[in-house]
C-alpha positions in Angstrom: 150.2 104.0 105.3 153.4 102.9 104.3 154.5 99.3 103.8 157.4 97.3 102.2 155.3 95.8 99.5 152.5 97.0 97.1 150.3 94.2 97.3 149.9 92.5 100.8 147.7 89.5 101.2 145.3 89.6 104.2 145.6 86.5 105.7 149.3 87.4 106.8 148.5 90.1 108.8 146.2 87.9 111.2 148.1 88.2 114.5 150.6 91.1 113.6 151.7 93.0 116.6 150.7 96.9 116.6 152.8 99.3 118.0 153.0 102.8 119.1 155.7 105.1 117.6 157.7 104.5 120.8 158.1 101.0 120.0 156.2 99.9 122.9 153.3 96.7 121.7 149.8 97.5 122.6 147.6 94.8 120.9 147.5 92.7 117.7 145.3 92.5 114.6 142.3 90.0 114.6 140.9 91.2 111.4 140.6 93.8 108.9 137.4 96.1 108.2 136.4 96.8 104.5 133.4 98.2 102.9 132.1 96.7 99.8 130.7 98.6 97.0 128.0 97.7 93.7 128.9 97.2 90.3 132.1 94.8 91.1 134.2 97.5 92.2 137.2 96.4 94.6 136.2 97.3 98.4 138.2 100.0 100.2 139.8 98.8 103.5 138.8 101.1 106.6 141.3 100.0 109.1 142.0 97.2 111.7 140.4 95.0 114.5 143.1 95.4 116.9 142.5 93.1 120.0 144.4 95.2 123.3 144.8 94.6 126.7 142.0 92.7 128.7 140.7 91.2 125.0 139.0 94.3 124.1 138.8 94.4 120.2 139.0 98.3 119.0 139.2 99.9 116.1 142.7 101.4 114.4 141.5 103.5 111.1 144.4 102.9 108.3 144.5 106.1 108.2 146.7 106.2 111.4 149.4 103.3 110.3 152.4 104.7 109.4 154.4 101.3 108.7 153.0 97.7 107.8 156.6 95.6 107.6 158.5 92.9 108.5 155.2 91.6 110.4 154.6 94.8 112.5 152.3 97.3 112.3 153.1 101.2 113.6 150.3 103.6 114.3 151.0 107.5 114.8 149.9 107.2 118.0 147.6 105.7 120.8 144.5 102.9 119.7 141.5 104.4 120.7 140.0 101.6 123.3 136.3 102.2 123.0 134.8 98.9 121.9 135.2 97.9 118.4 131.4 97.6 116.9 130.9 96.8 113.6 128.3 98.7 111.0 126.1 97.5 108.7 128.1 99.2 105.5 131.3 97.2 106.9 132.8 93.8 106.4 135.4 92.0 108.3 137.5 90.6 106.1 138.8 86.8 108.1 135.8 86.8 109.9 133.3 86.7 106.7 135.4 86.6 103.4 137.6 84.0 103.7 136.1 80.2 103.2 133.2 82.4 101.2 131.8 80.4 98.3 131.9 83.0 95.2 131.4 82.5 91.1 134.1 83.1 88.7 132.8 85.7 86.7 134.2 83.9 83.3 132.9 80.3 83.8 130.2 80.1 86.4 132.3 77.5 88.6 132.2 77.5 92.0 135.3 78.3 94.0 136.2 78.9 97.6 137.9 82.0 98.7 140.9 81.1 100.5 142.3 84.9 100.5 142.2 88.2 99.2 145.0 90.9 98.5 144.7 94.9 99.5 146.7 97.4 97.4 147.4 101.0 97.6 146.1 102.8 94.6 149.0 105.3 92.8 147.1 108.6 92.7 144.9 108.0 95.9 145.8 107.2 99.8 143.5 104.5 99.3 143.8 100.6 100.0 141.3 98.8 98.4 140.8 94.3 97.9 141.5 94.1 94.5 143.0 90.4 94.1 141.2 87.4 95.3 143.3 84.0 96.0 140.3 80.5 95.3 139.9 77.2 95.3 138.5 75.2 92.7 137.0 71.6 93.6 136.9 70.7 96.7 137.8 73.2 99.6 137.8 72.2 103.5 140.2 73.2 106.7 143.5 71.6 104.9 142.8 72.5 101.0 144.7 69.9 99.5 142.5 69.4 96.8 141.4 71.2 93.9 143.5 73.8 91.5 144.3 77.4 93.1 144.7 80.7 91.4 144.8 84.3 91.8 142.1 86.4 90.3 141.1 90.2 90.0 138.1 91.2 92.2 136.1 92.0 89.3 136.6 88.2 88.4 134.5 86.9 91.0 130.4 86.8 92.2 129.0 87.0 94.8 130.4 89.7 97.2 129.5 93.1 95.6 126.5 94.8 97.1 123.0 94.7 95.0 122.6 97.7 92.8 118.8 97.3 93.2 118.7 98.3 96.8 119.1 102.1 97.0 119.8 102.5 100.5 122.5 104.5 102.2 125.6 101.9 101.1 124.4 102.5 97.5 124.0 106.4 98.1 128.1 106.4 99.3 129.4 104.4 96.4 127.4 107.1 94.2 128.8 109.8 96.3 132.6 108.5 97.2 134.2 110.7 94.5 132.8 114.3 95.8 134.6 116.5 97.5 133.5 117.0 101.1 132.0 120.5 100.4 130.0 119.3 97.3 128.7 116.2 99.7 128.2 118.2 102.4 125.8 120.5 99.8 123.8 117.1 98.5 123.6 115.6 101.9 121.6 118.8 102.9 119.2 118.5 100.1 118.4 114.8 101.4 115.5 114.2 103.2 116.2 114.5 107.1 115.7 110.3 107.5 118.2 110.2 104.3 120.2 112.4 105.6 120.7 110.6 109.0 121.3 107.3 107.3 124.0 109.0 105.2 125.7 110.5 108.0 125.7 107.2 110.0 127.3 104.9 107.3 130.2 107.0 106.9 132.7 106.6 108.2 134.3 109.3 111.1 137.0 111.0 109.3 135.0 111.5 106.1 132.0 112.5 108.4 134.3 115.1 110.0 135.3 116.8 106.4 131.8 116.7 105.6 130.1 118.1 108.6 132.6 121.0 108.4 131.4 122.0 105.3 127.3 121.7 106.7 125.1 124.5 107.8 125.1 124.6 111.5 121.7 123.4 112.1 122.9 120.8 110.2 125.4 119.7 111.8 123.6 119.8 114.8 120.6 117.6 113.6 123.4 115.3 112.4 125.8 114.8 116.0 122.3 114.5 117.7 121.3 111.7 115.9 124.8 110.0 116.3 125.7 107.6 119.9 127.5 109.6 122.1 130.7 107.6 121.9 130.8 108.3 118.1 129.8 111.9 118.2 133.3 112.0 120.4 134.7 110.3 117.9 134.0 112.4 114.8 134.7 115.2 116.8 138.6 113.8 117.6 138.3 113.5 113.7 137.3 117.2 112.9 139.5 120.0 113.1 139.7 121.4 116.1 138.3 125.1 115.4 135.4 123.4 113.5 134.8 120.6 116.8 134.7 124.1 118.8 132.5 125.9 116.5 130.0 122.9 116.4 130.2 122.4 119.8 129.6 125.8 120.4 126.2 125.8 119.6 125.3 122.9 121.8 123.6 123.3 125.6 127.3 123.7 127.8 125.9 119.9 129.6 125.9 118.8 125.6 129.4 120.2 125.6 131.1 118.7 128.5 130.1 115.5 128.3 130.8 115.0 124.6 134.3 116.8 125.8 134.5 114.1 128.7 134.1 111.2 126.0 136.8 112.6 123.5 140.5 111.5 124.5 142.1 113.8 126.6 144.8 115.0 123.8 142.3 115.4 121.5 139.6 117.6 123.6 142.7 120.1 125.1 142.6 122.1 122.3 138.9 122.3 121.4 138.8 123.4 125.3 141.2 125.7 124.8 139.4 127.6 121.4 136.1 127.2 123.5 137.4 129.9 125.8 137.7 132.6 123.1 134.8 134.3 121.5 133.4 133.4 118.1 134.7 136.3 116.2 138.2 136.8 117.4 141.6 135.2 115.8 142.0 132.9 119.2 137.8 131.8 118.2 138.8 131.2 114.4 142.3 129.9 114.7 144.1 126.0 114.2 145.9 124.6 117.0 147.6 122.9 114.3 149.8 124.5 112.2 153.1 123.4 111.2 155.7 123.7 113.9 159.4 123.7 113.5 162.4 124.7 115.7 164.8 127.0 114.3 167.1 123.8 113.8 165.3 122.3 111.3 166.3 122.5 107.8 164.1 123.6 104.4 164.3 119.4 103.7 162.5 119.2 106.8 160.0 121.9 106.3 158.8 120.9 102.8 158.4 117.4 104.3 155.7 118.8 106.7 154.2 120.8 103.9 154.1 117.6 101.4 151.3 116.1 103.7 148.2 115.8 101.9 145.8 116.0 104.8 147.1 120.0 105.2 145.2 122.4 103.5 146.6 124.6 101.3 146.3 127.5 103.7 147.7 125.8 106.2 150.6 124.7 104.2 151.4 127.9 102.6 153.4 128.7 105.8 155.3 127.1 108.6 155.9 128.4 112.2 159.2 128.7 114.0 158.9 128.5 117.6 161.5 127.0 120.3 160.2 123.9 122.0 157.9 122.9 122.9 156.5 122.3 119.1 152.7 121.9 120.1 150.8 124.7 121.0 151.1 127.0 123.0 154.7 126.4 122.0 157.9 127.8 123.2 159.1 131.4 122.0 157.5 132.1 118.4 160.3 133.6 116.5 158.6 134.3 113.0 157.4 132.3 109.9 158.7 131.5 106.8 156.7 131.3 103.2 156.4 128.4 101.2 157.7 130.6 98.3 161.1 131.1 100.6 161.2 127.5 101.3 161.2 126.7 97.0 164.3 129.4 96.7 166.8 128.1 99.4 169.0 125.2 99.1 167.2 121.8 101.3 170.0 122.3 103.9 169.2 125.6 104.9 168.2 125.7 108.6 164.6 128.1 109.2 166.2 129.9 111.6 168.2 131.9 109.5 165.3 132.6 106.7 162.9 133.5 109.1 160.2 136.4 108.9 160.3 138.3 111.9 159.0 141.8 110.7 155.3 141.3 110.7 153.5 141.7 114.6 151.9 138.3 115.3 147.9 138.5 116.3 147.0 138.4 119.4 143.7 135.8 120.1 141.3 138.4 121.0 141.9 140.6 117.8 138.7 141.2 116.5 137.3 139.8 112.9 137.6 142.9 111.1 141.0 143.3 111.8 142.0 139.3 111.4 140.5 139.8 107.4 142.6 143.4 106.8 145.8 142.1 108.2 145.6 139.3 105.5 144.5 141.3 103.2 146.7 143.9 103.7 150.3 141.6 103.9 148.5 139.3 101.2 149.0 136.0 103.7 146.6 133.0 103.3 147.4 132.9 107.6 148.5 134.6 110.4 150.4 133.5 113.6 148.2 134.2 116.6 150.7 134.5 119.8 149.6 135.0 123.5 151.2 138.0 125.6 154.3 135.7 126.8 155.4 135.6 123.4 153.9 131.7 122.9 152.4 130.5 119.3 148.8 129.2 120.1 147.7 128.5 116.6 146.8 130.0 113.4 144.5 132.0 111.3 143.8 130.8 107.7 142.3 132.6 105.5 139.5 130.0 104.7 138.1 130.6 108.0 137.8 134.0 108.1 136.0 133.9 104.7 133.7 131.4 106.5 132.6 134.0 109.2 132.9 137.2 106.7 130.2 135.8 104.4 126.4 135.8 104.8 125.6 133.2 107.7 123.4 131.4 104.7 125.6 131.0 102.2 126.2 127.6 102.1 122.6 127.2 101.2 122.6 129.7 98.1 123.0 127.4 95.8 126.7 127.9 94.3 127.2 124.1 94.1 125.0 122.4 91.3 124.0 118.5 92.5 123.8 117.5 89.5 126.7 119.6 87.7 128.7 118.2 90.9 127.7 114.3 90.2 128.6 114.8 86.7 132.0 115.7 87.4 132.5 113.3 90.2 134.2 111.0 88.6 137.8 113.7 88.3 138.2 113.1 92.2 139.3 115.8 94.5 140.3 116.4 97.8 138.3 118.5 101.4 140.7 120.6 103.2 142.3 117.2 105.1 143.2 115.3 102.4 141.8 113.1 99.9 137.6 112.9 99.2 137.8 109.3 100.7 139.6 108.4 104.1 140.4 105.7 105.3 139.2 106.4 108.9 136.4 105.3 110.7 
């Protein structure tokens, strides 16, 4: 999320309008959702309470605001209007924070929390509560009384979870630093109740990562044991190959009506990879790679490729189509490297560096011949076009290797728990992005 100012305190943003990226209003926020975390560590911020037409409160991860400024917030794109519900793992930040009676850390006095600041960490797209605003003396509705100061979060009592209490809250803070593949490798080793309390404190775009990293049977167990409305939502949240795959192995009345819950935009596509078989480039591809017209400069094309939720696959390569830009686009007229992008001046337009020499896939090429074209032209993906010429997605190499190797091998053993808690602490990102989301 962008914003004007590093630090932004929360009270403010009680009441801000939210907007779509046409400009047009489409509710405000009534609060802000947090989870806390043991050992004094600040809480990350998961999104907004944003109250819509008709009252409705939803939920708006901060994941999808693009701008926080001038007392508006922007989203990428449409609020999801299912019902905001609020976990156990979460707090809401005006509703329960503020007017709080807390311990500075230092002196034991009691103080009153009149407010508490979110930052974005440097190195990580995370916001987290990391300065609290109290009230010595005497507090009450007009706080006239009583000296006021600005502490860290570590500076105050009585907000941090118990450590004592190992349940699935104290299992996330342990595990928030894993990459999704190396969570997705201790989750499996949890016991199946564990496993199901794990899965339901997360939050949906971290459960997404992770469940595309888990054994099918896995990953079954896991969405069965989720509502219905959520399962939709961590399946909006998932890539869309990895939605299909998973959904794939579900009873086809399963299917449809976790299809039928899932916004329209976001179910198209995982209808659309449904269709193919398993084992062909239209069954393994993205419907989401990046898309530019041949208008658009180099400047433009590394901007796409610069987005941290991309894999590296994925961003090894961008697509030049005529419009339409989302698949099935217009014409596909080649692709150009990320290497060619690095060499040509930021002006350069992609139409005039494209790669036209190498025949597209069609989507029913078999899996055989999907891994020896990549081999063979040394690509980490491949466009996959339909017979009129269109771009419907693309083959990364990280899928293929997915299908090519034994259907157990994410249970052999490669990842070490405890090598992988050990080393938890360097970060790391899953193929979307950074190991913690901000999405719900």
């Amino acid at each position: 999320m962008a914003s004007g100012t590093s630090r932004i305190f929360i009270s403010h943003l009680s009441g801000v309008a939210v907007f779509d990226p046409n400009g047009d209003q489409v509710g405000r926020v009534r609060d802000v959702v947090a989870t806390l975390r043991p050992g004094g560590r600040p809480p990350r911020v998961l999104g907004f309470v944003v109250e819509v037409v008709g009252r409705r409160r939803t939920f708006l991860p901060i994941t999808r605001v693009t701008s926080l400024e001038s007392g508006e917030l922007i989203t990428t794109g449409l609020v999801n209007m299912r019902r905001f519900e609020q976990r156990p793992t979460e707090t809401l930040v005006l509703g329960e924070m503020l007017d709080r009676k807390v311990r500075l850390a230092e002196t034991g006095d009691e103080v009153t929390v009149l407010d508490v600041a979110m930052s974005r960490s440097p190195q990580r797209r995370d916001w987290e509560i990391d300065k609290v605003a109290v009230q010595r003396g005497r507090g009450g509705a007009l706080r006239r009384r009583g000296e006021t100061l600005t502490v860290e979060w570590s500076a105050v009592s009585g907000f941090s979870l118990e450590e004592k209490d190992q349940g699935a809250a104290n299992l996330l803070a342990t595990f928030e630093q894993l990459r999704p593949a190396d969570l997705a490798n201790v989750l499996h080793h949890l016991s199946a109740k564990r496993r199901a309390e794990v899965a339901a404190a997360l939050d949906d775009d971290r459960l997404a990562d992770v469940l595309e990293e888990l054994p099918e049977d896995d990953q079954v167990e896991i969405l069965g044991k989720l509502k219905e409305e959520r399962a939709a939502d961590v399946l909006e949240a998932m890539d869309p190959d990895d939605a299909a795959d998973l959904l794939s192995e579900l009873p086809e009345s399963d299917q449809e009506r976790l299809l039928t819950l899932m916004r329209p935009q976001e179910a198209a596509p995982v209808r659309r990879l449904l269709a193919y078989e398993e084992r062909t480039a239209g069954g393994l591809m993205t419907t989401e790679p990046i898309v530019l017209r041949p208008d658009a400069t180099v400047a433009d094309a590394l901007a796409r490729v610069r987005n941290q939720d991309l894999s590296p696959a994925l961003a090894g390569q961008v697509f030049v189509c005529r419009p339409p830009e989302e698949t099935p686009t217009g014409r596909y007229l080649g692709v150009v490297h990320f290497q060619r992008l690095l060499r040509d001046p930021p002006f350069t337009l992609v139409g005039a560096i494209v790669d036209d020499g190498l025949q597209p896939l069609s989507p029913d090429t078999p899996l055989s011949e999907v891994a020896g074209y990549l081999a063979t032209y040394n690509l980490v993906g491949a466009p996959v076009v339909d017979e009129y010429g269109h771009l419907l997605g693309a083959v990364t190499v990280d899928d293929v290797l997915d299908h090519l190797l034994p259907e157990d091998w994410r249970e052999s053993g490669t990842h070490d728990t405890a090598a992988v808690s050990s080393s938890a602490g360097s970060g790391g990102s899953g193929h979307r992005g950074e190991a913690a989301d901000g999405g719900r």
